[in-house]
N, C-alpha and C positions, 0 to 999 in steps of 0.2 A: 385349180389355182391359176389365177392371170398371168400370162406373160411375163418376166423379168420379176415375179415376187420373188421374195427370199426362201427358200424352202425351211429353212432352219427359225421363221419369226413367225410369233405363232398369229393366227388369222383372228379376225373377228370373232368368226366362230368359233375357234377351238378356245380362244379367251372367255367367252358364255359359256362353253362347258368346262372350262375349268373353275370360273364361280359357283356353277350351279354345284360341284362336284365338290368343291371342297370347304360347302359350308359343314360337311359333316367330319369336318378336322375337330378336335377335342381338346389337343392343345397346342401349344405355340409350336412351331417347328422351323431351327435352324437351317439353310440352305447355303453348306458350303462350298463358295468357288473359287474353285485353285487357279488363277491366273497365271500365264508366261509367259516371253517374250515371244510365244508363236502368234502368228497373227489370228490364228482363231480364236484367240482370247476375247476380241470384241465378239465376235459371235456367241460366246456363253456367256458373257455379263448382258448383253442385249435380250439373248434371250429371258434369261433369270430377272432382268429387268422387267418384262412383259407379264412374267408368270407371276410375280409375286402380287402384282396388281389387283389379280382375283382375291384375294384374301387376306387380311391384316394380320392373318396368323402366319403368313408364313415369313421368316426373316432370313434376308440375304446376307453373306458374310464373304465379303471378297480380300481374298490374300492372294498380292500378287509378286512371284519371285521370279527373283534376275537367273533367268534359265531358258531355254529353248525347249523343253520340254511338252509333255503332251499337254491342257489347258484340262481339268475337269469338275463333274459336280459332285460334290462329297455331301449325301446324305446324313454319314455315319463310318467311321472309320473303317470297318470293314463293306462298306456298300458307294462304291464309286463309277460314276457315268461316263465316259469317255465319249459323250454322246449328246446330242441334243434331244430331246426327247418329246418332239411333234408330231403332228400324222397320226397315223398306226400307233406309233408309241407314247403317246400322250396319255392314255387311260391308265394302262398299267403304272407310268409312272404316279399320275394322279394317286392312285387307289395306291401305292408304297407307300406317300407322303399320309395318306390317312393312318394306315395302316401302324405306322411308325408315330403316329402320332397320338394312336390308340393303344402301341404297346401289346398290338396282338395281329395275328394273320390270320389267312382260312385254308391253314394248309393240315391235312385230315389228319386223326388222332395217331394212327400209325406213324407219318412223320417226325410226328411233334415226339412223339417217346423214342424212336430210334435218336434222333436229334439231343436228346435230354442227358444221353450216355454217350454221345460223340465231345471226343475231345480231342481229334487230329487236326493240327493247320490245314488245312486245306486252301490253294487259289484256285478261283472258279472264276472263267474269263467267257463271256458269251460275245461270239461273232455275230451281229447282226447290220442288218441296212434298214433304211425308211419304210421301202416300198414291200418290202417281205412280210406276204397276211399270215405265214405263222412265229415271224419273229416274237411279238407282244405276249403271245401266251407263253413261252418258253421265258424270256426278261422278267414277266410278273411271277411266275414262279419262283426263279432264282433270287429275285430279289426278295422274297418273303423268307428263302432262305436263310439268306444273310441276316436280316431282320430276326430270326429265332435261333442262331448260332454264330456270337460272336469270333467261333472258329472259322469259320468261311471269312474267306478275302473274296470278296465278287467284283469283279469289272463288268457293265455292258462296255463294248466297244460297237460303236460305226465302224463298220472298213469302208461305209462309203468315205468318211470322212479320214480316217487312218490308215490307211490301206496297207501299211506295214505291219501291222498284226495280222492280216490276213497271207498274207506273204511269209509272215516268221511259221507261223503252223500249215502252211499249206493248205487255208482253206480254200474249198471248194463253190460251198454253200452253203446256205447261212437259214435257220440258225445252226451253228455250231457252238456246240458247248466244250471249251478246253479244260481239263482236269490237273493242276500243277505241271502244265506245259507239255504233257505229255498223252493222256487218254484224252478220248474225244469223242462227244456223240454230235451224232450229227440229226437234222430233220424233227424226226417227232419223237420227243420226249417228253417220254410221264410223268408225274410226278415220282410215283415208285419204283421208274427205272434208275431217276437220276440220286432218289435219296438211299434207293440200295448201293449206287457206282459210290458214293460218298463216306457211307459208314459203314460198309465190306473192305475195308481195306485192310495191308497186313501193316499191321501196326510193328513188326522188328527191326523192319528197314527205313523208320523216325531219323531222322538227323537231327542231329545234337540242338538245330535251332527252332525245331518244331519240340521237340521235350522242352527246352527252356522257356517254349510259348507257354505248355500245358503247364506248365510249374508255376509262370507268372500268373496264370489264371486261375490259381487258386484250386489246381487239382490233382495236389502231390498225393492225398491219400488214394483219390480214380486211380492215378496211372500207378500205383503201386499193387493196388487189385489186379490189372490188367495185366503185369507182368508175373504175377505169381499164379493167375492163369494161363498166361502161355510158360511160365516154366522159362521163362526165357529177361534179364537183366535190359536185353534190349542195347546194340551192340552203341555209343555212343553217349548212354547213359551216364557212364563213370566219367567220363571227360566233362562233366558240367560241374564236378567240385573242385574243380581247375580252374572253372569262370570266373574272370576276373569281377562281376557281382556276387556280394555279400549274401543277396537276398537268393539269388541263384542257386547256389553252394547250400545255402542252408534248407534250403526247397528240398535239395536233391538225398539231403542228409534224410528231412523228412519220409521223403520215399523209402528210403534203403531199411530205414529203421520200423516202418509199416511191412515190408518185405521180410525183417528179421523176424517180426509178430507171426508171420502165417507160413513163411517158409523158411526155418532156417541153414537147409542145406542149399537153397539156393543161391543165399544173400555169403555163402562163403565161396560164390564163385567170384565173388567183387574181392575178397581179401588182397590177391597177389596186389591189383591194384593201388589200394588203397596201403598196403606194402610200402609201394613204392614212393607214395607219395610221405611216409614217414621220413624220407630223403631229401625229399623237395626244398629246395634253395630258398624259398620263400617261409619266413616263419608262421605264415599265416597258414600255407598248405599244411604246415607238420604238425602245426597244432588242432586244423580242422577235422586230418583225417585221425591226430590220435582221441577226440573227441568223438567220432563217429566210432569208431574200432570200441571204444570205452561202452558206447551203446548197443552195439550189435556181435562185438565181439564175442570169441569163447577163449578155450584155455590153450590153445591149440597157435596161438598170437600172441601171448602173454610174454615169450622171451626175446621176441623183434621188438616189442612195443617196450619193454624194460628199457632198451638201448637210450629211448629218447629219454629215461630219467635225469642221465647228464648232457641233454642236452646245452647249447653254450646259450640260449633264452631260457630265462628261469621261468618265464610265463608259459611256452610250451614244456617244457620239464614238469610244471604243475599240470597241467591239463594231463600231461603222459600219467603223473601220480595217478591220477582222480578215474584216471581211463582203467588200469590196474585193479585199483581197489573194486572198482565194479565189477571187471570182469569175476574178481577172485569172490566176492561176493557173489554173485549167481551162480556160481560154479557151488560155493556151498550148500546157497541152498537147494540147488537140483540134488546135490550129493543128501543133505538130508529128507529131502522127498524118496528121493530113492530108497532109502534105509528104515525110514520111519516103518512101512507097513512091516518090514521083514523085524524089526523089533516087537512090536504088536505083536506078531505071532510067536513070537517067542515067549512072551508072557503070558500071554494064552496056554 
């Protein structure tokens, strides 16, 4: 590179191979960049400016907020650049934007299916520099991740450029790949070391805002399979019919009541719980959980739940009815299952 260029604007050449490269783009593809009041922000609209050149498929979308924060390129909500992505890292980024533009990656069939049954939030932040030759292969990996699981939050980060991320986790050297802030591989990683570190994990120590991810994403019946294999409600779980979302609460019902289908000794370790919230100050609580209690309940709740009949909301007092009658209704007919055979044989 000559003297006093900019390292961060992309060359002649790297601009011909990003034509030549990305005529095999498929379909149009958005490129968004998050501008702030930090001064590097001219640096990623210039660059983005240069890049989008090669291609009429790719379209720029620049939103810029009154903030001092970090400037980046947002491919995809869960796949974001803190990075310029020239040099060394221009191919892999190239090959994302296809990649994502075809709706597919080339990451082997073992991934893709452990990947298919992951449903934990996961942030996944890669320490990388310009000049580092095994930075690019570990970036393109992870970003194909993120591209096949909208679970993964990916960041590449420069610490050339940021070097306070490099500093918050104490890196050393790069790449490094940070796991929810706290696991960390460093150097050469596989593919199948980093997609074992990712969906080996113990799913009981979820916090309440990674369940309400999984819940938002549409996989209240998964995570209710999940917990009636581990045998375990999953400590944080019960506090999301608390959430002040509708759609939350009623996710979470969904779960509980998948749980009462396959386990129901287990889904009576939620009762005290759900107890308690026949209490709850908010008439929308007393009537969600006597709603739920109504679904999964047994007979064994039927004289706390009575209580809400006079309740001082006639709206929940009706839901508390409607919860009663059910339970007493199943309770029968188990009681007639039960008995049915031993009559048979007695006319026998």
């Amino acid at each position: 590179m000559p003297d006093g260029a900019d390292p961060y604007t992309l060359t002649a050449q790297e601009r011909e191979t990003a034509k030549s490269k990305l005529e095999a783009l498929q379909n149009p593809v958005i490129i968004k960049v998050n501008l702030t009041q930090n001064p590097l922000s001219d640096q990623f609209r210039k660059f983005i400016d240069g890049l989008v050149l090669a291609s009429d498929k790719l379209q720029p979308l620049y939103i810029t907020y009154d903030e001092d924060g970090s400037p980046d390129i947002e491919l995809r909500p869960n796949l974001r650049y803190l990075a310029l992505p020239g040099g060394r890292e221009l191919p892999p980024f190239l090959q994302s934007l296809i990649y994502y533009s075809h709706g597919a990656t080339a990451l082997k069939s073992r991934s893709l299916s452990a990947l298919e049954g992951f449903i934990t939030p996961t942030k996944v932040e890669v320490m990388m520099s310009p000049n580092c030759p095994y930075c690019p292969l570990v970036v393109g990996l992870v970003s194909q991740l993120a591209l096949a699981s909208s679970y993964l939050e990916v960041i590449i980060v420069d610490v050339a450029l940021f070097p306070d991320y490099a500093q918050q986790y104490g890196v050393q050297a790069v790449p490094t790949v940070v796991i929810d802030g706290q696991d960390q591989l460093v150097s050469d990683i596989s593919e199948e070391i980093l997609v074992d570190n990712l969906t080996n994990r113990d799913p009981s120590s979820f916090h309440p805002e990674t369940l309400k991810k999984i819940i938002k994403e549409g996989d209240a019946e998964r995570l209710a399979g999940m917990m009636v294999a581990e045998s375990d409600l999953y400590s944080g779980a019960l506090e999301l019919l608390s959430d002040p979302e509708w759609s939350v609460r009623m996710g979470m019902m969904v779960v509980l009541e998948g749980v009462a289908e396959r386990s129901p000794d287990l889904v009576r370790s939620g009762y005290p719980y759900l107890l308690k919230l026949l209490d709850h100050e908010d008439r929308n609580r007393r009537g969600d959980a006597a709603y739920l209690l109504g679904l999964i309940g047994d007979a064994s709740i039927l004289e706390r739940l009575e209580v809400l009949l006079k309740d001082e909301n006639p709206e929940v007092a009706e839901v508390a009815q409607e919860a009663v009658e059910q339970i007493k209704e199943r309770q029968a007919l188990a009681e007639r299952t039960r008995t049915e055979p031993q009559r048979r044989q007695k006319e026998i």
